[in-house]
C-alpha positions as CSV (number, residue, x, y, z in Angstrom):
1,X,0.0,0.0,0.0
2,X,1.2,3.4,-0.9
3,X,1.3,6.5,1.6
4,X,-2.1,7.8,-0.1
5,X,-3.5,4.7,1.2
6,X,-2.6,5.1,4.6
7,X,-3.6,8.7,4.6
8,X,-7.4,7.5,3.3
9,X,-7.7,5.3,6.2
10,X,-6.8,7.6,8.5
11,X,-9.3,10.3,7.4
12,X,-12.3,7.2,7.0
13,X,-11.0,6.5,10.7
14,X,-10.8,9.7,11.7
15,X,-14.5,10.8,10.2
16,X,-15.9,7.2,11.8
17,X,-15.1,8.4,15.5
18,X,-16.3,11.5,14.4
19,X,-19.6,10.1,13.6
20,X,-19.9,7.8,17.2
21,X,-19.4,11.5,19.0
22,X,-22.1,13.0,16.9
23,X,-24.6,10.1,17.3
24,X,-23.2,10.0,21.0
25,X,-24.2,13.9,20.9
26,X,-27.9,13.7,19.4
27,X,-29.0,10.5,21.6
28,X,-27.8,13.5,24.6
29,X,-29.7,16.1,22.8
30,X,-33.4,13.8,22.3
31,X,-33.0,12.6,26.3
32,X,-32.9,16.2,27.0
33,X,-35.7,17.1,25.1
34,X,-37.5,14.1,26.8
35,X,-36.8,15.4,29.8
36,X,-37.6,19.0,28.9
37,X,-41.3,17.4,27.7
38,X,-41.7,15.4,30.5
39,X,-41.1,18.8,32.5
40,X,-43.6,20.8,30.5
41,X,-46.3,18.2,30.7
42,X,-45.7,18.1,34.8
43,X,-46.1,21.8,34.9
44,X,-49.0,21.7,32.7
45,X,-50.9,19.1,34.9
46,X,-50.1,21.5,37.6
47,X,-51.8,24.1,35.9
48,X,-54.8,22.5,35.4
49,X,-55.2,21.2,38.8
50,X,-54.7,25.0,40.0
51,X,-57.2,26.6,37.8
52,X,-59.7,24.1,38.7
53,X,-59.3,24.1,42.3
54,X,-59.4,28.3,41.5
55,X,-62.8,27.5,40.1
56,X,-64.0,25.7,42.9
57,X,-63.1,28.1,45.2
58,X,-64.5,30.9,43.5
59,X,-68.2,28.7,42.5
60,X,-68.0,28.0,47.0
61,X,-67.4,31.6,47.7
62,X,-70.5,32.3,45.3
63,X,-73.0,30.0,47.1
64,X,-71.5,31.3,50.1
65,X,-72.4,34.7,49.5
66,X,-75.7,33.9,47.9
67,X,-77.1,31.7,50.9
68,X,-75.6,34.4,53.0
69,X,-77.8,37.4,50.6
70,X,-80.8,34.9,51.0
71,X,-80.2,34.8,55.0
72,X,-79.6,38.8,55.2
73,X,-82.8,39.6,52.9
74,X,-85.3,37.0,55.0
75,X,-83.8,38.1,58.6
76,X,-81.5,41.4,57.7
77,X,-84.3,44.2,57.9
78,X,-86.1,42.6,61.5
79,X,-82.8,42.3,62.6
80,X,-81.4,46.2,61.9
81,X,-85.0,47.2,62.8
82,X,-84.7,45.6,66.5
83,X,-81.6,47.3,66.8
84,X,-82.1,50.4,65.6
85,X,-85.8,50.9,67.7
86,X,-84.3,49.7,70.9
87,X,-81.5,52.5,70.6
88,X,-83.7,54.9,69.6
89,X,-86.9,54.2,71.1
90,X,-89.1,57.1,72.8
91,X,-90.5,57.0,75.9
92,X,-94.2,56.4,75.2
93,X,-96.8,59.6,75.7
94,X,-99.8,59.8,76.3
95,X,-101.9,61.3,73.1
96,X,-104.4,62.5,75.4
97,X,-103.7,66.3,76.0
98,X,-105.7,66.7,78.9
99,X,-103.2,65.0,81.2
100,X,-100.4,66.4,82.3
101,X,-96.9,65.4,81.0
């Protein structure tokens, strides 16, 4: 074999190891990504269990408040009504004007 040879099978060596680092490199870079999408799916499940326990607390706070409305409108106006007429109550006169006071 001539020189020229040896040279050719260097460079097909050469360009071989080159090619295991670069499949070695792109089997690295699709883990990652696996990873990375593994990672985005777990955050997005978070999400959604967020939002929906956002929208439970908010459709609780709602029945909340409207039992609570319901309560206030039945009892609300005897209730401020006793309070406000035993503050302010009057001593009780007599409408007959020939008494005296």
């Amino acid at each position: 074999m001539s020189s020229g040879d040896y040279s050719f099978l260097e460079i097909v060596m050469s360009m071989q190891s080159t090619m295991g680092e670069l499949k070695e490199a792109v089997n690295g870079l699709k883990e990652s990504r696996t990873q990375q999408t593994q990672k985005l799916d777990n955050i997005s499940d978070d999400i959604h269990t967020i939002k929906t326990k956002i929208y439970a607390a908010v459709a609780i706070f709602l029945i909340a408040g409207s039992v609570t409305g319901a309560i206030l409108g039945i009892f609300g106006k005897p209730i401020v009504e006793l309070i406000f007429n035993r503050g302010t109550s009057a001593p009780q006169t007599s409408s007959d004007p020939t008494k005296p006071r």
